[in-house]
C-alpha positions as a Markdown table, in Angstrom:
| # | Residue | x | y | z |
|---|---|---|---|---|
| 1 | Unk | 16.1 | -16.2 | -20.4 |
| 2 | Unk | 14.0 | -13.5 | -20.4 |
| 3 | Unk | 12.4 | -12.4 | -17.1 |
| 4 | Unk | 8.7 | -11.9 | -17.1 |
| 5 | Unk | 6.1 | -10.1 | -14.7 |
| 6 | Unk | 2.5 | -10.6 | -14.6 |
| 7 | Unk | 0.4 | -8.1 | -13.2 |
| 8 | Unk | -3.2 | -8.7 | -12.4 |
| 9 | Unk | -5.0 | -5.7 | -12.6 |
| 10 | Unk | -2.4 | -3.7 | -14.1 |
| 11 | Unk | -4.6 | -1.4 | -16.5 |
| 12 | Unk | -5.9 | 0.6 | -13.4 |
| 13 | Unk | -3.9 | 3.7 | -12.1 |
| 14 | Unk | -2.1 | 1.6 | -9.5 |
| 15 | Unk | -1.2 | -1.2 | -11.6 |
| 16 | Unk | -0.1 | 0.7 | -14.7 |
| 17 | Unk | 2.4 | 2.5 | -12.4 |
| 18 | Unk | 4.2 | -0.8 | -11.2 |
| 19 | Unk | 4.3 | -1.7 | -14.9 |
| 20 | Unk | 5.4 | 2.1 | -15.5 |
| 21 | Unk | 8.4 | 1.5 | -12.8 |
| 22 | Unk | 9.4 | -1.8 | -14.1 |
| 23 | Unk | 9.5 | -0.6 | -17.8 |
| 24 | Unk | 12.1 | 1.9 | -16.4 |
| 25 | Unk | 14.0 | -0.5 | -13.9 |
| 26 | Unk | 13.7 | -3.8 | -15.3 |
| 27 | Unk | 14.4 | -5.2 | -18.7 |
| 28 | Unk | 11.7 | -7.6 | -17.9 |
| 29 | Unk | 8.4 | -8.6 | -20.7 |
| 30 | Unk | 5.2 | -7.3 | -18.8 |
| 31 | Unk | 1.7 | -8.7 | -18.9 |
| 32 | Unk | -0.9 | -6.5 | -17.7 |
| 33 | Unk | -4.4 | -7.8 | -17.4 |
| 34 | Unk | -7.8 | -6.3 | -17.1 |
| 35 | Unk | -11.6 | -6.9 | -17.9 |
| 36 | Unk | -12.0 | -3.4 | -20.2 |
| 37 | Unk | -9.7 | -5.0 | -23.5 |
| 38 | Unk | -10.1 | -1.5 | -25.5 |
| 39 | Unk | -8.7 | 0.5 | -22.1 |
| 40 | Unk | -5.9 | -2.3 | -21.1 |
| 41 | Unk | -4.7 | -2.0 | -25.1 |
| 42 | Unk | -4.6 | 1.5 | -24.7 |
| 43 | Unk | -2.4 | 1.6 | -21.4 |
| 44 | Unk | -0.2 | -1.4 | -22.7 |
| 45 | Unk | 0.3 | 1.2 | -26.0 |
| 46 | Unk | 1.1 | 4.0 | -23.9 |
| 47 | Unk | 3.7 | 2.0 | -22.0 |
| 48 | Unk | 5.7 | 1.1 | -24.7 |
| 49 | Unk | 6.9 | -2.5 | -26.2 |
| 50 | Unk | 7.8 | -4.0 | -23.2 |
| 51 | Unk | 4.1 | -4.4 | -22.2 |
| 52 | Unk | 1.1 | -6.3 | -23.4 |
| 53 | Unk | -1.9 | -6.4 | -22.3 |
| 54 | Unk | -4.3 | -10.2 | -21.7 |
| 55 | Unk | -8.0 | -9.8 | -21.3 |
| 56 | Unk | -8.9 | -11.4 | -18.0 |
| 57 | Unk | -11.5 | -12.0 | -15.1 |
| 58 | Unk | -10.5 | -13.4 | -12.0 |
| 59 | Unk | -12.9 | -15.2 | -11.9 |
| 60 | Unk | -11.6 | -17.3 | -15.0 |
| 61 | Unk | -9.3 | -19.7 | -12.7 |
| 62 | Unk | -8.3 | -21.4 | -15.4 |
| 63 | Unk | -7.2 | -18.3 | -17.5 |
| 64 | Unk | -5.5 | -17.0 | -14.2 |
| 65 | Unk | -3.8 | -20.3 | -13.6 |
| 66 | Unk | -1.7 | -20.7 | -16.7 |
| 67 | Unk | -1.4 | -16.3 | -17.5 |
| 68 | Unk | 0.8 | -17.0 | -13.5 |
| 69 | Unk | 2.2 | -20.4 | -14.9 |
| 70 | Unk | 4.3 | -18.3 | -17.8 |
| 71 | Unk | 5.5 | -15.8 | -15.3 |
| 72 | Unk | 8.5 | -15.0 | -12.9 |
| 73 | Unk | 6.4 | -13.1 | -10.7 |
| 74 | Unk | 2.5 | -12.0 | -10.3 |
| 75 | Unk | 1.7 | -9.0 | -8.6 |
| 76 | Unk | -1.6 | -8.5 | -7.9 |
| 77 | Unk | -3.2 | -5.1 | -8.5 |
| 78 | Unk | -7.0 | -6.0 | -8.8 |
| 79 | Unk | -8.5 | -4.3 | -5.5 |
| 80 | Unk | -11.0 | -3.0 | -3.7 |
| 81 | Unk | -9.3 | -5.8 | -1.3 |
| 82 | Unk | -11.7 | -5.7 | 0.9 |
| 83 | Unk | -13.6 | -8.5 | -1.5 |
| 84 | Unk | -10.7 | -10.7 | -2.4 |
| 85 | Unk | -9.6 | -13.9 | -1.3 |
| 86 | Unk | -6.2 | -15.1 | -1.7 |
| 87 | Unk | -6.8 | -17.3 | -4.7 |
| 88 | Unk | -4.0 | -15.6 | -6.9 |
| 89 | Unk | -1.4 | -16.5 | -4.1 |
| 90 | Unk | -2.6 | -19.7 | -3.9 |
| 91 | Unk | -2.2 | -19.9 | -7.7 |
| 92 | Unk | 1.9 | -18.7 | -7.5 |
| 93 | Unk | 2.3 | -21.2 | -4.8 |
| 94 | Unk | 1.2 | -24.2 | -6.4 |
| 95 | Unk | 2.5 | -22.6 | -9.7 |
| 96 | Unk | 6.1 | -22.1 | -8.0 |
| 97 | Unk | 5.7 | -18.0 | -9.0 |
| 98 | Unk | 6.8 | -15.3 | -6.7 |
| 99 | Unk | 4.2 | -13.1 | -5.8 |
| 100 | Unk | 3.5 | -9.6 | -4.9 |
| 101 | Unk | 0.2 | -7.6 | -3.8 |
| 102 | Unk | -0.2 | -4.1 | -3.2 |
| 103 | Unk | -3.1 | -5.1 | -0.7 |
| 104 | Unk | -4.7 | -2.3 | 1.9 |
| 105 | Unk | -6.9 | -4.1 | 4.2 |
| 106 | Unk | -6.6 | -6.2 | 7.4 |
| 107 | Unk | -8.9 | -9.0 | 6.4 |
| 108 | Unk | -7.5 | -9.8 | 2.7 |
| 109 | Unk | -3.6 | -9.4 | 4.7 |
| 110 | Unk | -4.8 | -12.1 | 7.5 |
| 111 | Unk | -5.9 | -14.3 | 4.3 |
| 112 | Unk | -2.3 | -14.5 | 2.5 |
| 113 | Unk | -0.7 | -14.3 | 5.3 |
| 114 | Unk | -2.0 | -17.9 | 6.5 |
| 115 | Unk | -0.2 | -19.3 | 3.1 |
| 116 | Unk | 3.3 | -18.5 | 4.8 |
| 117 | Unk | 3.8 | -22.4 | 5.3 |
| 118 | Unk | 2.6 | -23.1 | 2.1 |
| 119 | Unk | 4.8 | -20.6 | 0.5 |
| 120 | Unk | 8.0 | -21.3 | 2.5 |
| 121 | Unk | 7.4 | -25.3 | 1.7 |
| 122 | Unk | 6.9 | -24.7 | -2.4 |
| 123 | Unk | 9.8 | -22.1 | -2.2 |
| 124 | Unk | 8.0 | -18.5 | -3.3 |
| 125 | Unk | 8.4 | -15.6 | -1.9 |
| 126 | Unk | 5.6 | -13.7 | -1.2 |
| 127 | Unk | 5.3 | -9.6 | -0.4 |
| 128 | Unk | 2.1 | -8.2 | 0.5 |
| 129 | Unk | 0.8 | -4.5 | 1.2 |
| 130 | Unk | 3.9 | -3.3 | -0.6 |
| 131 | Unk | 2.8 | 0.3 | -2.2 |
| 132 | Unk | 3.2 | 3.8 | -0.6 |
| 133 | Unk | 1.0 | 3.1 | 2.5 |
| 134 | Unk | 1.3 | 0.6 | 3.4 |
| 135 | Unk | 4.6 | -0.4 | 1.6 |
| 136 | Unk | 7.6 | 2.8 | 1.3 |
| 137 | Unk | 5.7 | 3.9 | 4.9 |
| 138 | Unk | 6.5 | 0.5 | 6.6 |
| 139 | Unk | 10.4 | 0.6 | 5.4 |
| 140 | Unk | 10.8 | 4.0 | 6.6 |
| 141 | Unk | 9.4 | 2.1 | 9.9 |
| 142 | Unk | 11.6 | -0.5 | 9.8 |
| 143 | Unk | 15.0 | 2.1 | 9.0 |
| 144 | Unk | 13.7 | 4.1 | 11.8 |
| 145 | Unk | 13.0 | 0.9 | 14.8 |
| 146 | Unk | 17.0 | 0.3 | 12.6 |
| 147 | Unk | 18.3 | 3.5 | 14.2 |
| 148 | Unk | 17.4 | 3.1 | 18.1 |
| 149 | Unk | 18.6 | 1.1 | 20.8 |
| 150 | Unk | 15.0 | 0.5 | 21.6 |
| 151 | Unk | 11.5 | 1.2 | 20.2 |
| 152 | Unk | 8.6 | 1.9 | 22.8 |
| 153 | Unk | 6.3 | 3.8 | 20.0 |
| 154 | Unk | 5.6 | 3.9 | 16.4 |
| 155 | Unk | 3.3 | 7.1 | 14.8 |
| 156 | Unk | 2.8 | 6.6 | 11.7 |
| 157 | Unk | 0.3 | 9.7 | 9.4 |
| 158 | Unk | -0.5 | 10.0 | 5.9 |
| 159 | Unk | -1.9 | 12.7 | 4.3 |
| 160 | Unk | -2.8 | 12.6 | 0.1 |
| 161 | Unk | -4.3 | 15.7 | -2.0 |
| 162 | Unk | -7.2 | 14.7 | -4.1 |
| 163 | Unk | -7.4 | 11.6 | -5.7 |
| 164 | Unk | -3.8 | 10.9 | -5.2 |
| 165 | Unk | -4.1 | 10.1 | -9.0 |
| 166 | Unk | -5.5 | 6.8 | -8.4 |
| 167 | Unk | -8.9 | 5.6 | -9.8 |
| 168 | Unk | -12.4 | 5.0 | -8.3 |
| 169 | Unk | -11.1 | 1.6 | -6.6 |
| 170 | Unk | -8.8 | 4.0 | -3.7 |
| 171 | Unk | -12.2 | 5.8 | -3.5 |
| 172 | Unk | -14.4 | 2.6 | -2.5 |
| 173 | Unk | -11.3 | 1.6 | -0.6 |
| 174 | Unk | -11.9 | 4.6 | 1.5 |
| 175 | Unk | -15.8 | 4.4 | 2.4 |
| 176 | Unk | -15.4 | 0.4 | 3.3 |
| 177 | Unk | -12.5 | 1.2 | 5.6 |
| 178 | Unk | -15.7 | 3.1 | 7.5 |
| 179 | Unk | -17.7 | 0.0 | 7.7 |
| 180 | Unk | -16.2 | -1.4 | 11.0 |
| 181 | Unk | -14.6 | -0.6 | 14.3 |
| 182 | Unk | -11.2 | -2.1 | 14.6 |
| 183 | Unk | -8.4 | -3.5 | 17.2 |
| 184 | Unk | -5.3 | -1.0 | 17.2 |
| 185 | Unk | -1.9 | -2.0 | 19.3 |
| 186 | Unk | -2.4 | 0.9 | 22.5 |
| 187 | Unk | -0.1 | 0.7 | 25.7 |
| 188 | Unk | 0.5 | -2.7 | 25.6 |
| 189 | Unk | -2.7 | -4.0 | 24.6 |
| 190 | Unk | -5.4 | -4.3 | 21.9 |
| 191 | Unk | -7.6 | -1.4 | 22.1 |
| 192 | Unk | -11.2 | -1.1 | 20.0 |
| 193 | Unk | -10.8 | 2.3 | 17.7 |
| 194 | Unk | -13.6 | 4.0 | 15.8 |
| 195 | Unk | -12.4 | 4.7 | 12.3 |
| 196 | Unk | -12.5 | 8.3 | 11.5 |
| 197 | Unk | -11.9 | 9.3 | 15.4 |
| 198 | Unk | -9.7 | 11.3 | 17.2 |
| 199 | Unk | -8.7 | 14.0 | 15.1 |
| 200 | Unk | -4.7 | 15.0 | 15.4 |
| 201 | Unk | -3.1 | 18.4 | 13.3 |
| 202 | Unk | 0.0 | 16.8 | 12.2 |
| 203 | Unk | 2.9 | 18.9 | 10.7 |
| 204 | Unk | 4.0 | 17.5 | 7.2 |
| 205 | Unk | 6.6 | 19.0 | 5.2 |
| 206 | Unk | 5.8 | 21.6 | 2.3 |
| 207 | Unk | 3.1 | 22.1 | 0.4 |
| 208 | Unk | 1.4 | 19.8 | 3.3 |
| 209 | Unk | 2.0 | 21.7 | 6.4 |
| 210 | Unk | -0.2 | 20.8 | 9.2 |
| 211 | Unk | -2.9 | 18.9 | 8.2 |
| 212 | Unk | -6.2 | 17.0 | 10.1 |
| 213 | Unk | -5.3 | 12.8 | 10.2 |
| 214 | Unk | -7.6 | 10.6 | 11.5 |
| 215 | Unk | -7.5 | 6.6 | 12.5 |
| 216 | Unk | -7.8 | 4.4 | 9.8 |
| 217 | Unk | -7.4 | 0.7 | 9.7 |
| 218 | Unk | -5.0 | -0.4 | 8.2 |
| 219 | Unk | -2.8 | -3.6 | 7.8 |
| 220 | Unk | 0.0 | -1.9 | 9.5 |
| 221 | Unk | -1.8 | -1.8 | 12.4 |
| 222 | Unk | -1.4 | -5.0 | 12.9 |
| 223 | Unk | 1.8 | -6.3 | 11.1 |
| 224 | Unk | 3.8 | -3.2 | 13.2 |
| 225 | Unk | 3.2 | -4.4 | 16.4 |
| 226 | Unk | 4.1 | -8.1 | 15.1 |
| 227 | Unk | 7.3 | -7.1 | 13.8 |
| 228 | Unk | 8.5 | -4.5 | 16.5 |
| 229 | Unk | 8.3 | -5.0 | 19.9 |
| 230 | Unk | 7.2 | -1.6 | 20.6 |
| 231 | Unk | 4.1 | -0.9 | 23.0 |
| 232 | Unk | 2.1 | 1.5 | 20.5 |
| 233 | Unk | 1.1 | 1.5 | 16.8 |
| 234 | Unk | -1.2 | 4.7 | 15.6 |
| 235 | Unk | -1.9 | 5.2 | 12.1 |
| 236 | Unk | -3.6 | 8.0 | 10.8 |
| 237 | Unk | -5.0 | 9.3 | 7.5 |
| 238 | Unk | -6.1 | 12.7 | 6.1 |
| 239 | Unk | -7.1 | 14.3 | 2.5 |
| 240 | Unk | -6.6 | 17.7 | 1.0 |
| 241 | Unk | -8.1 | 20.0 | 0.6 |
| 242 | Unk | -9.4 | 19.5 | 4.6 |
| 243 | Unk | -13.0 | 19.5 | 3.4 |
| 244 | Unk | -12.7 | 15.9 | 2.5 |
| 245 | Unk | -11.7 | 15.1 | 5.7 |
| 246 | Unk | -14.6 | 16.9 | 7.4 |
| 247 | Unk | -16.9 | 14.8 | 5.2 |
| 248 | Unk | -15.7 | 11.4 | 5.7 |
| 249 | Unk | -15.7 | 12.2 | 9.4 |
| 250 | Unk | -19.1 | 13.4 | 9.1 |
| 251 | Unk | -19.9 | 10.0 | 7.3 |
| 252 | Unk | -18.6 | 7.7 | 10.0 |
| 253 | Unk | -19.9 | 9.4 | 12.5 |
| 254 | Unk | -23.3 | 10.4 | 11.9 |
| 255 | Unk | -24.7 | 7.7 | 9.1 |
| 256 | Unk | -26.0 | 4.7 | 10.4 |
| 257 | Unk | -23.9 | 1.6 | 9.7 |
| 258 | Unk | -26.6 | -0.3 | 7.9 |
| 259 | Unk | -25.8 | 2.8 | 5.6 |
| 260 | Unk | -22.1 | 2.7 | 5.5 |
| 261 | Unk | -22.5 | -1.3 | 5.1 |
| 262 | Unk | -24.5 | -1.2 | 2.2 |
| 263 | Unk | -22.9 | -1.7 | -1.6 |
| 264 | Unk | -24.8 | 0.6 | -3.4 |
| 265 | Unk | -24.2 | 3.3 | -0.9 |
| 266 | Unk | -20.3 | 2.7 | -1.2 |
| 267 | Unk | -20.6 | 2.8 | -4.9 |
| 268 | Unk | -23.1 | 6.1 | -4.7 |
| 269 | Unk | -20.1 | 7.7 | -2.4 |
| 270 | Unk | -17.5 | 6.3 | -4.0 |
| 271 | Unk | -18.5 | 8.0 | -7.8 |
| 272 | Unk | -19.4 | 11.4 | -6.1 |
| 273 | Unk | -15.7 | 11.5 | -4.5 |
| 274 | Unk | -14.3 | 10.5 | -7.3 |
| 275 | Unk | -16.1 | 12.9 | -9.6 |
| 276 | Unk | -15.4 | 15.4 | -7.0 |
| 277 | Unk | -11.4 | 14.9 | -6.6 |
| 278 | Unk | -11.4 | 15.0 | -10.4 |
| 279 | Unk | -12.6 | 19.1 | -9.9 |
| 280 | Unk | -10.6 | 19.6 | -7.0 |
| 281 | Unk | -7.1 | 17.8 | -8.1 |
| 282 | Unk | -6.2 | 20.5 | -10.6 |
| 283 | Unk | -6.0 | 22.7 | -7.4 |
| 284 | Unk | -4.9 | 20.1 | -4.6 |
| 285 | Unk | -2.2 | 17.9 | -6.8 |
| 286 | Unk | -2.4 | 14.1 | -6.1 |
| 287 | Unk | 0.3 | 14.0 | -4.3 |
| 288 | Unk | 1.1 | 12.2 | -0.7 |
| 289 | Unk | 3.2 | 12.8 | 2.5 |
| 290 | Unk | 4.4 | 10.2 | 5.0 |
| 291 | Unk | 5.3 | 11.1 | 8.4 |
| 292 | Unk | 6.4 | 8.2 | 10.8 |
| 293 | Unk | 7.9 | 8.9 | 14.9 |
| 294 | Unk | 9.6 | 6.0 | 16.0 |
| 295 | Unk | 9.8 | 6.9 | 19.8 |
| 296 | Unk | 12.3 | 5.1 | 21.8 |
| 297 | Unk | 15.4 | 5.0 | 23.9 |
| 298 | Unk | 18.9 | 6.2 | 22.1 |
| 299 | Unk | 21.9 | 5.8 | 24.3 |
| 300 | Unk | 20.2 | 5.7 | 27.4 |
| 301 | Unk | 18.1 | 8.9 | 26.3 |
| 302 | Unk | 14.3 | 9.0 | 25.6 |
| 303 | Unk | 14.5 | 9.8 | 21.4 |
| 304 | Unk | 12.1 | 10.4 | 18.5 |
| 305 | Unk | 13.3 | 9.9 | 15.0 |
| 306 | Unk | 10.5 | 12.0 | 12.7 |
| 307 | Unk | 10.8 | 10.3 | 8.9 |
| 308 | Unk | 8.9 | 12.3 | 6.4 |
| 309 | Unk | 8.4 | 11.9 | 2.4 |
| 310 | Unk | 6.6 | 13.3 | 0.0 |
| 311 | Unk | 5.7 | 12.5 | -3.3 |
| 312 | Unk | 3.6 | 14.8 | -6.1 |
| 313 | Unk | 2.0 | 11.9 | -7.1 |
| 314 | Unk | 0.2 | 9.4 | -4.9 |
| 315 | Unk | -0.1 | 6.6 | -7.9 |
| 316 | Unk | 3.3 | 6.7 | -9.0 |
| 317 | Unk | 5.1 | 6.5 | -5.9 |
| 318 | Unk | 2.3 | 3.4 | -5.0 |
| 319 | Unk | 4.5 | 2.1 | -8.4 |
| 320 | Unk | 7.6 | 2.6 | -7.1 |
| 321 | Unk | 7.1 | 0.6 | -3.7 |
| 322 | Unk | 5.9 | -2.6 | -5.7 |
| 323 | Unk | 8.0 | -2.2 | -8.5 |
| 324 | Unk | 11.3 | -1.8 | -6.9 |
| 325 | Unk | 10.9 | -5.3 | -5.2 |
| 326 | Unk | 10.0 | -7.2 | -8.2 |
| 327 | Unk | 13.6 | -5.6 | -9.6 |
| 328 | Unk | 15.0 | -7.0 | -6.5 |
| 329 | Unk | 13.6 | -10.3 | -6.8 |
| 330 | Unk | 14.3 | -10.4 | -10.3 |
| 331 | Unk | 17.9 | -9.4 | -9.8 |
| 332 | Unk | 18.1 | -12.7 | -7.1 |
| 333 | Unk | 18.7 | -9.8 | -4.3 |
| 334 | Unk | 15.4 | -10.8 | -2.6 |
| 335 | Unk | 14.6 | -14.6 | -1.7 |
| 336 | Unk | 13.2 | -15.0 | 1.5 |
| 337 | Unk | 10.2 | -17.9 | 1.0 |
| 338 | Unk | 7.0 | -17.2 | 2.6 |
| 339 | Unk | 4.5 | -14.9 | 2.9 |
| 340 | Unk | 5.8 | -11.9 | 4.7 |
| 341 | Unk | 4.3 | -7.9 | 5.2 |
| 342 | Unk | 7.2 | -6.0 | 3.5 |
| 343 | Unk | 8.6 | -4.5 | 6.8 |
| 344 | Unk | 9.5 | -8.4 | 7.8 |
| 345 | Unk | 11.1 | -8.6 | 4.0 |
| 346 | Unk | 13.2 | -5.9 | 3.0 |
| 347 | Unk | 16.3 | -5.3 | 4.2 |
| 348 | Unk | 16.8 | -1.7 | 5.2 |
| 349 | Unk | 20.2 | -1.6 | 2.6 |
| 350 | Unk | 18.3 | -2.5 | -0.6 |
| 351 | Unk | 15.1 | -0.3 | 0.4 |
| 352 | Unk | 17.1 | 2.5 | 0.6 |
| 353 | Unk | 19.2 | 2.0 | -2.7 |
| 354 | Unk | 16.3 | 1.7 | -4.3 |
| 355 | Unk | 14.8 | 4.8 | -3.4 |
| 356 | Unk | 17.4 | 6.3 | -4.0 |
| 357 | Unk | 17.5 | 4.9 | -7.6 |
| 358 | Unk | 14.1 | 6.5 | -8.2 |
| 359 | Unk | 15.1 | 10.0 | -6.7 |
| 360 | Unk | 12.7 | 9.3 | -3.5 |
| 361 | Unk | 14.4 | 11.0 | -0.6 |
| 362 | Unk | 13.5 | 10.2 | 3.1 |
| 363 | Unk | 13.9 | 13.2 | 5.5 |
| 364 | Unk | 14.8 | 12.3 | 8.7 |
| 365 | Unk | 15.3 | 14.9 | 12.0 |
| 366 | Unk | 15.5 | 13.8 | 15.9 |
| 367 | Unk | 13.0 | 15.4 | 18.0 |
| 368 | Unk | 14.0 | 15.3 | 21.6 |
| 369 | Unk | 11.1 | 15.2 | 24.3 |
């Protein structure tokens, strides 16, 4: 029988790269949907025969019900997340599909993950957040809690040039993250963090250097200190060129939420950034860098284990995370039923051989204090 993936939203820059990564890993027939026909023919085209494209609004349950019915897996790809409820998960459960997301917000990651029961008892499993960040960041996590006796701290920074070569979605994705203050896992207890705050020069590895990050909420600021039991979860997030970062800052801090809370203005930023980033990325690159310190105690020693990657191009390596766990769960190498963040689902073994597969290498160095 021949395997086959559905991915919703898969004619955007995110979800054409987890089809891209399956074409090359998988022999498995895609589906790719999208509301723009002439622009999901034309990715589907460039993609090769494996992939088709099927017009579709998630808003046509019906449509959506029976495109998940004919599948092996759905992966959903249709952000900003921020909006979304968990109706596509909903649809794999009672459908009986695996399911995959590469979701990026704290209120859309508390949604699927109160299907976990619901999953386990229908037999799916469900993966969400599983792209670069989070996704690849919270395995190299995991690999690094793996390698101490005992974790006390987790630092976790991204930094990504440009666009990253993602669409105008990341860019919305960016401004809503503003919208809110947010509860971040800080000596023991949960602490109330401005986004955009507290400013930290970071040193990534080549052509990154040390760069301005920032905190950011994120869903692994909340599923880290779930899965660890370590006192202290930061994650941070810069741009290139540093400009970027100096004006997001400047929009968090000085606009007034009613501002930052509106639609239009999201939209109004999001389209200037975007048309921005699409100047400044023939300069920049769209690439990313991951840096996590897991701090902890290593026979009997205080020990930080620094984990950095880096990737030229944001979008693709997003494909990679999500793709190479449909090939796992394709392959019957990854069954765990439920609805799980991907730290609590993938084994450190398989996350690595399939890195590895891809030609992602993880640098990893121990810093003492």
């Amino acid at each position: 029988m021949t395997d086959r993936v559905l991915i919703v939203g898969g004619s955007g820059r995110i979800g054409s790269s987890v089809a891209a990564d399956l074409v090359a890993h998988t022999k498995a027939e895609i589906t790719i949907t999208g509301r723009d026909s002439a622009a999901g023919e034309a990715v589907a085209e460039m993609l090769g025969s494996q992939v088709q494209f099927l017009s579709l609004d998630l808003a046509d349950k019906e449509g959506l019900r029976n495109a998940i019915a004919s599948a092996n897996i759905a992966i959903h790809c249709a952000g900003p997340f921020h909006y979304r409820d968990a109706n596509v998960l909903k649809t794999c459960i009672e459908q009986g599909v695996n399911y995959l997301d590469v979701s990026d917000h704290r209120s859309f990651t508390i949604k699927a993950l109160n299907y976990k029961s619901a999953a386990e008892k229908a037999g799916i499993t469900a993966i969400v957040n599983t792209g670069i960040f989070p996704g690849i960041s919270n395995s190299i996590v995991r690999q690094g809690v793996e390698q101490l006796d005992e974790a006390e701290r987790i630092h976790l920074s991204y930094v990504v040039s440009g666009s990253g070569g993602a669409g105008i979605t990341v860019m919305r994705t960016t401004f809503l993250g503003l919208q809110n203050p947010f509860e971040a896992w800080i000596d023991g207890k949960w602490q109330t963090v401005k986004p955009y705050s507290d400013r930290e020069a970071v040193e990534f590895p080549s052509p990154y250097d040390r760069n301005g990050v920032y905190w950011y909420d994120m869903p692994e600021t909340f599923t880290l200190p779930d899965t660890f039991s370590v006192k202290t979860v930061i994650t941070k997030f810069g741009s290139v060129p540093d400009f970027y970062n100096y004006l997001t800052w400047w929009v968090a801090k000085v606009w007034p939420s009613s501002w930052i809370k509106n639609p239009n203005v999201i939209e109004f930023l999001a389209n200037v950034s975007h048309k921005m980033t699409n100047f400044t990325d023939r300069f920049s690159g769209i690439g990313v860098a991951i840096r996590s310190e897991v701090t902890g105690k290593k026979d009997g020693k205080s020990s930080i284990l620094c984990s950095t990657l880096v990737h030229e191009n944001t979008a693709v390596a997003a494909g990679y995370g999500t793709g190479s766990l449909a090939q796992l769960m394709l392959e019957g190498k990854l069954k765990k039923p439920g609805v799980w963040p991907v730290e609590q689902a993938l084994p450190t073994d398989l996350f690595e051989q399939t890195m590895e597969s891809r030609g992602v290498t993880i640098q990893q160095e121990w810093l003492s204090h």
